[in-house]
C-alpha positions as CSV (number, residue, x, y, z in Angstrom):
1,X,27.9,-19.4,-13.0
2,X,27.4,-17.5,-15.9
3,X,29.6,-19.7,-18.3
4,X,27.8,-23.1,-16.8
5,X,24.3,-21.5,-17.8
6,X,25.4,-20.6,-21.1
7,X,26.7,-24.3,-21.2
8,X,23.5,-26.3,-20.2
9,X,22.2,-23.6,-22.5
10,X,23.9,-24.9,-25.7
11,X,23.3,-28.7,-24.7
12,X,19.4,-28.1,-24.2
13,X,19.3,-26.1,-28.1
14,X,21.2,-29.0,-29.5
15,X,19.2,-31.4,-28.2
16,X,16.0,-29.9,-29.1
17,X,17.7,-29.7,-32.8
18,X,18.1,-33.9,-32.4
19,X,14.6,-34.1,-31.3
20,X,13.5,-31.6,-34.5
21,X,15.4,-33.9,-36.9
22,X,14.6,-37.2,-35.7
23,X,10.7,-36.1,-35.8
24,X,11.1,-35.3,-39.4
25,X,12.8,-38.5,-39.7
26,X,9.9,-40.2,-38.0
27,X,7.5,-38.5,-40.6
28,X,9.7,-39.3,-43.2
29,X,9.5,-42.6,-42.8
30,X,5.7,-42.7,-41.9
31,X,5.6,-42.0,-45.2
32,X,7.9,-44.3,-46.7
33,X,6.1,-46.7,-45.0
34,X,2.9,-45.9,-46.8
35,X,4.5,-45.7,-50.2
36,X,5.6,-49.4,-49.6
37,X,2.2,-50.0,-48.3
38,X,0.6,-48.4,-51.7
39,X,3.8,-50.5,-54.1
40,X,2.7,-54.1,-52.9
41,X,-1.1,-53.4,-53.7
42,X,-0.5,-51.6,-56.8
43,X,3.4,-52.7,-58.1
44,X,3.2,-49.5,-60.3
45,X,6.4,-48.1,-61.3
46,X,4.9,-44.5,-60.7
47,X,4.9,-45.9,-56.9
48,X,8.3,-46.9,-57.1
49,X,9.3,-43.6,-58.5
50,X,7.5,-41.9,-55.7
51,X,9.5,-44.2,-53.2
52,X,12.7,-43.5,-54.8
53,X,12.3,-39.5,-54.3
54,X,10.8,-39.9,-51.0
55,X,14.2,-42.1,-49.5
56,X,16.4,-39.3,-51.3
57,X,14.4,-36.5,-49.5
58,X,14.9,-38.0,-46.3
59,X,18.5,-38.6,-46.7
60,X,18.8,-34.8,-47.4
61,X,16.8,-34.0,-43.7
62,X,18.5,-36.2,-42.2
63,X,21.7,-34.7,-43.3
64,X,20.4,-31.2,-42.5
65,X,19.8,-31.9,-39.0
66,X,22.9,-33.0,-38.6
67,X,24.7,-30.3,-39.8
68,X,22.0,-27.8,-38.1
69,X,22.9,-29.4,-34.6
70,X,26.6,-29.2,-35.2
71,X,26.5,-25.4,-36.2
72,X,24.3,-24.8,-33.0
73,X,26.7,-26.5,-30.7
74,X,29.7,-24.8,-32.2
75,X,27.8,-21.4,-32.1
76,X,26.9,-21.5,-28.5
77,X,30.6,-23.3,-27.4
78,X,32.0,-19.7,-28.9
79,X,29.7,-17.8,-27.1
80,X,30.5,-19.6,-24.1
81,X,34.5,-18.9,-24.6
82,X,33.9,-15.6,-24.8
83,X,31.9,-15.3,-21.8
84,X,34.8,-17.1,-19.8
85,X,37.5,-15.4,-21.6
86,X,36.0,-11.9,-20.0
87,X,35.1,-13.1,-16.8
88,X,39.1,-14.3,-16.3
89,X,40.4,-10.4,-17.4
90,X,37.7,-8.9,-15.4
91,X,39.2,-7.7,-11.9
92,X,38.2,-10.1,-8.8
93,X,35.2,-8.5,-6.7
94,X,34.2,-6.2,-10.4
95,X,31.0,-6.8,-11.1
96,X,29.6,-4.9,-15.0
97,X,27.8,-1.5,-14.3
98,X,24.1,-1.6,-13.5
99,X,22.2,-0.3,-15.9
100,X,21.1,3.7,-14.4
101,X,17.6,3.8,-13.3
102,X,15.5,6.7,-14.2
103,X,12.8,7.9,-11.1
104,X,9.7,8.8,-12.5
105,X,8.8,11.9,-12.2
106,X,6.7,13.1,-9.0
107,X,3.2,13.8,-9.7
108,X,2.5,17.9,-9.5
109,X,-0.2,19.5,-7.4
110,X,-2.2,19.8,-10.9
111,X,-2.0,15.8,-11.7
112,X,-3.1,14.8,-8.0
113,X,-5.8,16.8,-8.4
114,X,-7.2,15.4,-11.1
115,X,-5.8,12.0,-10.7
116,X,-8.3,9.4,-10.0
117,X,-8.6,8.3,-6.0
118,X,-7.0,5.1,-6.6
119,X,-3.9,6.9,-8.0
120,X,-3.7,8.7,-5.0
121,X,-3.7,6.2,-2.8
122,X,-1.3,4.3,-4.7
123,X,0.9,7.4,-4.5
124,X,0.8,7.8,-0.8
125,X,1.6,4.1,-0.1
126,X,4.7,4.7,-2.3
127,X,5.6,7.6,-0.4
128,X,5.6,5.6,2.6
129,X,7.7,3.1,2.0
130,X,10.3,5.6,0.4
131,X,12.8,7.4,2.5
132,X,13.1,11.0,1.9
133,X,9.4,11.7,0.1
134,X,8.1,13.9,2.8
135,X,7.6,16.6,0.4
136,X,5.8,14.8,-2.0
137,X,3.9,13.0,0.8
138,X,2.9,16.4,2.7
139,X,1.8,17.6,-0.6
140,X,-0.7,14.6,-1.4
141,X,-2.1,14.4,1.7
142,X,-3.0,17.9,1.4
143,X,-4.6,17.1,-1.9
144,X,-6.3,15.0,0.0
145,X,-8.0,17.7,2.2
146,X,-8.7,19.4,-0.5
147,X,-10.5,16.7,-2.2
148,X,-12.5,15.2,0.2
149,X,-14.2,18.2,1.1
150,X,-17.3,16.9,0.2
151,X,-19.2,13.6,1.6
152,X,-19.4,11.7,-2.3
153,X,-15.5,13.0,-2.6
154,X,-14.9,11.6,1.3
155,X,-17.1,8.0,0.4
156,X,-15.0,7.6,-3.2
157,X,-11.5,8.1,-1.3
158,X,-12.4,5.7,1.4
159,X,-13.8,3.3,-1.5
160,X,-10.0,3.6,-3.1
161,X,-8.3,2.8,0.1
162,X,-7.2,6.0,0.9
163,X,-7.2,5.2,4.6
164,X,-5.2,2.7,5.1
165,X,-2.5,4.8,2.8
166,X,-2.8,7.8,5.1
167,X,-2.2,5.3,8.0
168,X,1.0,4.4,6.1
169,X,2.2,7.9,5.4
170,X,1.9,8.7,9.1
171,X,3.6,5.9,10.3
172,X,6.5,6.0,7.7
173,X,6.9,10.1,8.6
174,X,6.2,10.6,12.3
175,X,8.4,13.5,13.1
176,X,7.5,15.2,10.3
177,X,4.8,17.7,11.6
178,X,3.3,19.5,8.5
179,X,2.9,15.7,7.3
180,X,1.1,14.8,10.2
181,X,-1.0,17.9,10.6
182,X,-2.1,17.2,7.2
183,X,-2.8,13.7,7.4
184,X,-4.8,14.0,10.8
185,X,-6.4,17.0,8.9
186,X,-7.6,14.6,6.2
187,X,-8.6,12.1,8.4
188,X,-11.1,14.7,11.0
189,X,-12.8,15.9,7.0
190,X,-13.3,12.1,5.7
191,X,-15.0,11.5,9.2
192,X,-16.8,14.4,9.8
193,X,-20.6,14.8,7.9
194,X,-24.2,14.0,9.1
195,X,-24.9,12.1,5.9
196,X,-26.1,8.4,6.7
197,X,-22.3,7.0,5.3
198,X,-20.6,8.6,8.5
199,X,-20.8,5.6,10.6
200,X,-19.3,3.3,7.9
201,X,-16.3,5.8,7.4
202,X,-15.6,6.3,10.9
203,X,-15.4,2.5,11.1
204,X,-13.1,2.6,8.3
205,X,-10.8,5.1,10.0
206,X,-11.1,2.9,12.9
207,X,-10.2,-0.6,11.1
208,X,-7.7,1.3,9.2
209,X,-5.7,1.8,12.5
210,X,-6.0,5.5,12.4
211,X,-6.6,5.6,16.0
212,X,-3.4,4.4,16.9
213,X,-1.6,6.8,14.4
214,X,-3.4,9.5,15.9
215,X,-2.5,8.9,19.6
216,X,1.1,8.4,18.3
217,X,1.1,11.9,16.8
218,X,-0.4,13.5,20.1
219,X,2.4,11.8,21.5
220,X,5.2,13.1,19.5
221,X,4.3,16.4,18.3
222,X,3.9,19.0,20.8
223,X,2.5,21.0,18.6
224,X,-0.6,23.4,18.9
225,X,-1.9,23.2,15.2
226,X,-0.8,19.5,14.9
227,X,-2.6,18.6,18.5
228,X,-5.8,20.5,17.7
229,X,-6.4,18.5,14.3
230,X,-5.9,15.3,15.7
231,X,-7.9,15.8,18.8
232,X,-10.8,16.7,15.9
233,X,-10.0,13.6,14.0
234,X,-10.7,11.4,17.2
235,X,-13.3,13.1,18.0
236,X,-14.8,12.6,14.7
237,X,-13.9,8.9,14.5
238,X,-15.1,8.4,18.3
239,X,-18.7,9.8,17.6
240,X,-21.8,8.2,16.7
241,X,-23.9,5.6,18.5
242,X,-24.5,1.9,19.0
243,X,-22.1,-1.2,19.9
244,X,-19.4,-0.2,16.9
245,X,-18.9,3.7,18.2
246,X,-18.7,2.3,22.0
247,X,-15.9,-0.6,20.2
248,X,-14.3,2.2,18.7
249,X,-14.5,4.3,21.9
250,X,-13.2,1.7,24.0
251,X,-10.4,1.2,21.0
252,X,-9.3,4.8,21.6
253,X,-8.9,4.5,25.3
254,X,-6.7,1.1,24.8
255,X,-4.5,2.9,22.2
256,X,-3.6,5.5,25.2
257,X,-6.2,8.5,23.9
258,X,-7.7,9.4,27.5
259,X,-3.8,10.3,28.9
260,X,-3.5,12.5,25.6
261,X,-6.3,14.2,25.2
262,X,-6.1,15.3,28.6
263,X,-2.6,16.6,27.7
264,X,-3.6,18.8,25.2
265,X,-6.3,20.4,28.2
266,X,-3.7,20.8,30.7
267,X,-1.1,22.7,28.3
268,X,-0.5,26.0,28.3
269,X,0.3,25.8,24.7
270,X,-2.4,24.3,23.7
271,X,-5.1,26.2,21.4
272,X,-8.5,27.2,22.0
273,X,-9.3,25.5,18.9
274,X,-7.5,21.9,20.7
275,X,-8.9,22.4,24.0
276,X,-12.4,22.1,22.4
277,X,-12.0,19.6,20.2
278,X,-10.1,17.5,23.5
279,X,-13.2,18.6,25.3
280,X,-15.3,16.8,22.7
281,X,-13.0,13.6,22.1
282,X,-12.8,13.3,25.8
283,X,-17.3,13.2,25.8
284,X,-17.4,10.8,23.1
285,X,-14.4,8.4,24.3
286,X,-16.3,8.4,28.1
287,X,-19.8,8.2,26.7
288,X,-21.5,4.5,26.0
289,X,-23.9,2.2,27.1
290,X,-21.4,-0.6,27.4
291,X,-20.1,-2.6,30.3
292,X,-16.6,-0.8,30.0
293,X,-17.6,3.0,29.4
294,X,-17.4,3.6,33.4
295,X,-13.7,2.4,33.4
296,X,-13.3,4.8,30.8
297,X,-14.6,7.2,32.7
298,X,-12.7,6.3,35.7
299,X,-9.7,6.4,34.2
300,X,-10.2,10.1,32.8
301,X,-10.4,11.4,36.2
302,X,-7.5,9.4,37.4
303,X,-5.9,11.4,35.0
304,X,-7.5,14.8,36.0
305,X,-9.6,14.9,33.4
306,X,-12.5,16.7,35.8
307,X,-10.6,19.0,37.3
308,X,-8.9,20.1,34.0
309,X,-12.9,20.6,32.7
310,X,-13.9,22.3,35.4
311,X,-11.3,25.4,35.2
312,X,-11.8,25.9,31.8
313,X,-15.5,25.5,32.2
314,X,-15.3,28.7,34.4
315,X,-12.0,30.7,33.7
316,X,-11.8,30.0,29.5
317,X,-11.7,33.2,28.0
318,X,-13.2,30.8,24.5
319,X,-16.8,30.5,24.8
320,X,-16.9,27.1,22.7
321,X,-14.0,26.1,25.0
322,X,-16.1,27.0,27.9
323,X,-19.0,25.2,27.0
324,X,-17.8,21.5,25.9
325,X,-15.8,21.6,29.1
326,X,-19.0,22.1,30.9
327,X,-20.4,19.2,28.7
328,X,-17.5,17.0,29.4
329,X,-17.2,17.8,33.1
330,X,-21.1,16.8,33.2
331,X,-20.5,13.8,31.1
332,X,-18.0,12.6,33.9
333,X,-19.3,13.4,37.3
334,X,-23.4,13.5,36.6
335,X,-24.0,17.1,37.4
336,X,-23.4,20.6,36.3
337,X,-20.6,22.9,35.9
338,X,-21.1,26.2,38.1
């Protein structure tokens, strides 16, 4: 294949040297043409002298060309030879050494830092589709929480699409629990805030598909920490008011939320920290105006949602645990916790 490139390669070059010298030919004898044009009307042997040189300079071009062509036909025929003559002592199935490939090296904790948001993002995505990054990636996500601290830093990463990346990162490394107690960490501080710009990155969480990462990660990671941060982070995303928090409600509960959530309250594992922040998902995810929020609510007591709220409404040694479950055992039956 190689040999039959290099081939068509010299034919093409000597045909574009033809072309070159028959297009000096043609301007050669353009003007030829006009010095015989300018002899008739003047018959001046200075004309004639001028017509004399001009034939000799185009016999030299022409002649040039020629020889031009030849050498670049010849040239390329060698190279071709010697391309075939080391293919045939080349071992069958031997293919020439790939040139090595350098990595770049991984950003530091320093450069994500300061790095602008985009770059972030860009670095997470990468470190999602690469096997064998969950260092790096558990380490960028956690620059993450740092960074978006604040509701301007939380509005900017959103704005570079940082979102969507953390989605990717938690997809791409779903047993790995210090990158998914990061990453729902990030998620529960981008949404959190009572600044007017809440709403919209809640939404963005939502459209991201962070609700379905998050209910995969309360699925796979029985883990205290890791259960407690992404019970905040849906309870974050699930807040608010209006038609898009009761879509986003009704979004949680069709990603399997509701059986979750009330996981995390019946296990004896689970933290006092997770219990409240289950406690608050589970209010948000059953509250709403819309036609669907009584299944939801229906379908948290089917899974024993009420009774779990009730016993730790009255025999949680927490105090904030005590209190949301009284809130969420109100929320689903319509009266008081005593």
């Amino acid at each position: 294949a190689g040999a039959t490139l290099a081939s068509e390669r010299g034919l093409v070059l000597a045909q574009l040297a033809s072309v070159q010298a028959l297009l000096a030919s043609a301007r050669m004898a353009a003007g030829v043409a006009e010095a015989a044009k300018a002899a008739a009307v003047l018959d001046t042997q200075a004309v004639r002298s001028e017509l004399e040189r001009t034939h000799a300079e185009l016999a030299k071009v022409l002649a040039a060309s020629a020889a031009l062509a030849a050498a670049s036909v010849a040239t390329h025929a060698a190279e071709v030879a010697e391309m075939a003559e080391s293919a045939l002592k080349r071992p069958r199935g031997a293919e020439p050494a790939p040139e090595p490939v350098v990595a770049a090296a991984a950003p530091t904790e320093v450069e994500l830092l300061a790095m602008p948001w985009q770059n972030v993002a860009v670095v997470l995505c990468a470190n999602a589709a690469r096997a064998g990054a969950e260092v790096l990636a558990e380490l960028t996500v956690r620059v993450v929480v740092t960074r978006a601290a604040g509701q301007e830093d939380a509005d900017a990463a959103v704005a570079a699409g940082i979102l969507p990346a953390l989605a990717a990162v938690m997809h791409a490394h779903k047993a790995n629990a210090s990158v998914q107690y990061q990453a729902c960490s990030a998620l529960r501080k981008i949404t959190a805030g009572s600044d007017a710009q809440r709403y919209a990155r809640r939404q963005a969480a939502s459209d991201a598909g962070a609700l379905l990462r998050i209910v995969a990660v309360m699925h796979s990671q029985p883990n205290a920490a890791v259960q407690a941060e992404a019970c905040g982070a849906l309870c974050n995303i699930t807040a608010g008011i209006g038609a898009e928090r009761d879509m986003r409600a009704q979004a949680a509960a069709e990603a399997g939320a509701l059986n979750r959530v009330v996981a995390v309250l019946a296990a004896p594992w689970a933290s006092a920290a997770g219990q409240e922040q289950a406690c608050g998902a589970l209010i948000n995810i059953c509250a709403g105006a819309d036609a669907l929020g009584p299944a939801r609510k229906q379908a948290a007591m089917e899974a024993g949602a009420l009774s779990l709220c009730e016993a730790l409404c009255k025999n949680s040694t927490n105090e904030n645990v005590r209190k949301q479950a009284g809130f969420a055992y109100r929320n689903l039956s319509g009266k008081a916790c005593v």
